[in-house]
DRENNUDO-701935 format. One record per residue (C-alpha): residue in three letters; x, y negated, z. Coordinates in steps of 0.5 Angstrom, whole numbers. Last residue first. Layout:
 tivo     X     Y     Z
  Ala     X     Y     Z
...
***
This chain:
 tivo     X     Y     Z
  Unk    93   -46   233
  Unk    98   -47   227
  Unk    92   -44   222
  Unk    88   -49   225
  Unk    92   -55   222
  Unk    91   -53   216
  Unk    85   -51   215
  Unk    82   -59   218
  Unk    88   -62   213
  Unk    84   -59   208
  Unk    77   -60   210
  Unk    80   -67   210
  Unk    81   -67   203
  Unk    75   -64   201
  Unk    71   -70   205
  Unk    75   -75   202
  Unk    74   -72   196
  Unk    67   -71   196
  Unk    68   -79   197
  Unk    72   -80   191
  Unk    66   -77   187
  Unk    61   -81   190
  Unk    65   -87   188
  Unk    66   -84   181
  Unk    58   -83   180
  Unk    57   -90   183
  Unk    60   -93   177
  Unk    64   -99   177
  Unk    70   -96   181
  Unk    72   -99   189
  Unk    76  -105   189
  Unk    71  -108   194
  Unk    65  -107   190
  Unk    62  -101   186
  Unk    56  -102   182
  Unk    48  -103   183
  Unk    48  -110   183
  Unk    47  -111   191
  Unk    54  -107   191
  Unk    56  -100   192
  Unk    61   -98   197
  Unk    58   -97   204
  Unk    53   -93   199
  Unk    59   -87   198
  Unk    59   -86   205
  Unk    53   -86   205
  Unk    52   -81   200
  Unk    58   -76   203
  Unk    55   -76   210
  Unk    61   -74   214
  Unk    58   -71   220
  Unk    60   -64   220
  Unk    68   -66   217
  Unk    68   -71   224
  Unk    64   -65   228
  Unk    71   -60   226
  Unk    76   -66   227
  Unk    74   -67   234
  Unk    74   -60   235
  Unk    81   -60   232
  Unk    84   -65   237
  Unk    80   -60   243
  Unk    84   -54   240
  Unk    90   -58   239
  Unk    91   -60   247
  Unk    92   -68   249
  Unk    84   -67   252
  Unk    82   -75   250
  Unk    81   -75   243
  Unk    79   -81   239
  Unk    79   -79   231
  Unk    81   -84   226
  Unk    79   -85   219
  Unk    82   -88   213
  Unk    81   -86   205
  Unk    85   -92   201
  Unk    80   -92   195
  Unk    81   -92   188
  Unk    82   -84   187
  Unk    84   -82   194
  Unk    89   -86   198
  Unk    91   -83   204
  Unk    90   -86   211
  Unk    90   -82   219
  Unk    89   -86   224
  Unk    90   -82   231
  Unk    87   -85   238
  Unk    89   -83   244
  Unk    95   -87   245
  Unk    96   -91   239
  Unk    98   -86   233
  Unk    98   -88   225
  Unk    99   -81   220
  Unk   100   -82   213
  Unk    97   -76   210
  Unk    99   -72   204
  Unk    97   -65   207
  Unk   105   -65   209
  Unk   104   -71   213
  Unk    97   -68   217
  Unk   101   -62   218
  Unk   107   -65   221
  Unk   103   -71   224
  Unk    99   -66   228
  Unk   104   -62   230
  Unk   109   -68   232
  Unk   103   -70   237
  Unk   102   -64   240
***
C-alpha cells in the first residue's frame, strides 16, 4: 500500500515522507512549500483515502490563507505581498490535493 500511495502521490507532483503512520506530503506551490500529513491507522487504501477525503473537506482556503498574512495586512514569511496571491496559492493547494485524492482513487 505504501508504494501505491508514494507512486500516485510522486506522479502528482508530491514528495512523499512516511513515519509509521503518518504520511508527509510536500510540494511547492506558488511561493509557498504546501505540507500536510494524514495519520492513518487501518493499513488499507480505502481508509488512507477517506482520511484524504475529510482533510479536502475540512481544508478552509481563507484560514489557510490568514495563517499568512501579517498584523500589517500583507504576506509574511515569504508568502506574496498581497492577500490575493496567498488566497490564490492556497485555492491551489486545495486543487492540488483534489487531484492527488482522484487519483488515487482510481487505483481503488
Amino acid at each position: 500500500m505504501n508504494e501505491t500511495i508514494e507512486k500516485v502521490a510522486e506522479l502528482c507532483g508530491w514528495k512523499v515522507y512516511i513515519d509509521n503512520t503518518i504520511f508527509e506530503f510536500e510540494k511547492m506551490i506558488g511561493t509557498q512549500d504546501f505540507v500536510f500529513a494524514i495519520s492513518y491507522k487501518e493499513k488499507s487504501l480505502q481508509s488512507f483515502v477517506f482520511q484524504i477525503e475529510n482533510y479536502l473537506k475540512n481544508f478552509d482556503v481563507d484560514y489557510e490563507t490568514s495563517i499568512w498574512i501579517g498584523k500589517d495586512g500583507h504576506g509574511k514569511n515569504g508568502a506574496p505581498y498581497h492577500i490575493k496571491d496567498i488566497l490564490d496559492e492556497m485555492y491551489s493547494a486545495k486543487e492540488q490535493i483534489a487531484t492527488l485524492l482522484y487519483e488515487l482513487k482510481r487505483k481503488l
